[in-house]
C-alpha positions, 0 to 999 in steps of 0.5 A, spaced: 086 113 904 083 110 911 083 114 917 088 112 920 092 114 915 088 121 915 089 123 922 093 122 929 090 121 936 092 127 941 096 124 946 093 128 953 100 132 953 100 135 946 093 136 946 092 143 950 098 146 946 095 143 940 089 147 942 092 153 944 096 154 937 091 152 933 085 158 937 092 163 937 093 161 929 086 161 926 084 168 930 091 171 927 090 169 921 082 172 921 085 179 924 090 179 918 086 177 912 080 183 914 086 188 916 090 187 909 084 185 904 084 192 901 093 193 901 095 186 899 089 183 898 093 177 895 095 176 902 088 177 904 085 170 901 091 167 904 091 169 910 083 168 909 083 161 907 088 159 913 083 161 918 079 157 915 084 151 916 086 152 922 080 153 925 078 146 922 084 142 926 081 146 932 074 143 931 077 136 930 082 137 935 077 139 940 071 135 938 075 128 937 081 129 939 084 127 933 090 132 930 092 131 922 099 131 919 103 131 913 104 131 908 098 133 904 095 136 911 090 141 908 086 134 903 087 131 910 083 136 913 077 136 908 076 128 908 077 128 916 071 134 916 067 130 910 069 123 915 066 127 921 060 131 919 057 125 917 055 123 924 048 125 926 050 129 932 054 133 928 049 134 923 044 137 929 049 143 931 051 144 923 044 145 919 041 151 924 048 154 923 048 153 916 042 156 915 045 163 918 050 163 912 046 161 907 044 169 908 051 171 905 052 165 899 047 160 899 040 159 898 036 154 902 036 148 899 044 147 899 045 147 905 046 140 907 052 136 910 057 138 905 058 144 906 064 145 911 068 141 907 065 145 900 067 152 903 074 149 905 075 146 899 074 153 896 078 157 901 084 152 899 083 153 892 083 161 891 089 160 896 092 157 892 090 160 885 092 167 889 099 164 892 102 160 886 105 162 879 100 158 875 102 158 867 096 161 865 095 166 859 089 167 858 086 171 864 090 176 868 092 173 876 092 179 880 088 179 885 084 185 885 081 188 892 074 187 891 075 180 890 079 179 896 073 184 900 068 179 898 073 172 899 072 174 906 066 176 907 063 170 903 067 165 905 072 166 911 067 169 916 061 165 914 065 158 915 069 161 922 062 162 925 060 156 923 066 153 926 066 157 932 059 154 933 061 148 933 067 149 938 
């Protein structure tokens, strides 16, 4: 996919209400994934990994004034982050961040530049194995709380404060 095709420009009128949604989005979404982790904790990775997304195209908003787009918005999302975290400058801000979270999921030597689109990929994907009916037999799919308890205090608020630091 080539990058035009990955992301959009924001236009100077769209921008700051782009921005604003996003930012009201991501700590929405954060509030709700950590208030109903033990009650719905299905709801609670959902909400988790939809942190994690929004405040991604909040990041790329911000820093590039880019805005990404359907369809397949959350792949987007991911390349447009592998596309821009390879820039040196960026690296410089990310690695002293990365190794904060390494403290919660990650030993030292993992943490390079893959790992924003690493989390993120692994939020979309426990969103979507909690989200949607999966024709698989040979594991029970409820999701317990414990598990949701450990998505967000090992993934979600690991990575938000990695792109929080960014911002």
């Amino acid at each position: 996919m080539e990058n035009n095709e990955l992301w959009e420009l924001l236009n100077d009128v769209e921008k700051s209400n782009y921005l604003e949604f996003h930012e009201l989005s991501y700590k929405d979404d954060l509030r709700h994934s950590e208030e109903v982790t033990l009650k719905f904790p299905r709801w609670s990775i959902i909400s988790g990994y939809y942190a994690m997304h929004d405040i991604t195209k909040l990041f790329l908003a911000r820093q590039f004034s880019i805005k990404i787009v359907s369809p397949k918005i959350h792949a987007k999302t991911i390349a447009a982050v592998e596309y821009f975290i390879a820039d040196s400058a960026i690296k410089q801000k990310v690695l002293p961040l990365l190794k904060k979270a390494q403290q919660t999921f990650y030993n030292v030597e993992r943490l390079r530049e893959k790992l924003i689109p690493v989390l993120l990929r692994k939020g979309k994907q426990e969103r979507e194995q909690s989200q949607y009916y999966a024709e698989d037999y040979s594991e029970k799919r409820a999701v317990s709380p414990q598990k949701a308890v450990a998505f967000f205090e090992e993934i979600v608020k690991p990575y938000v404060r990695l792109i929080e630091g960014l911002l």
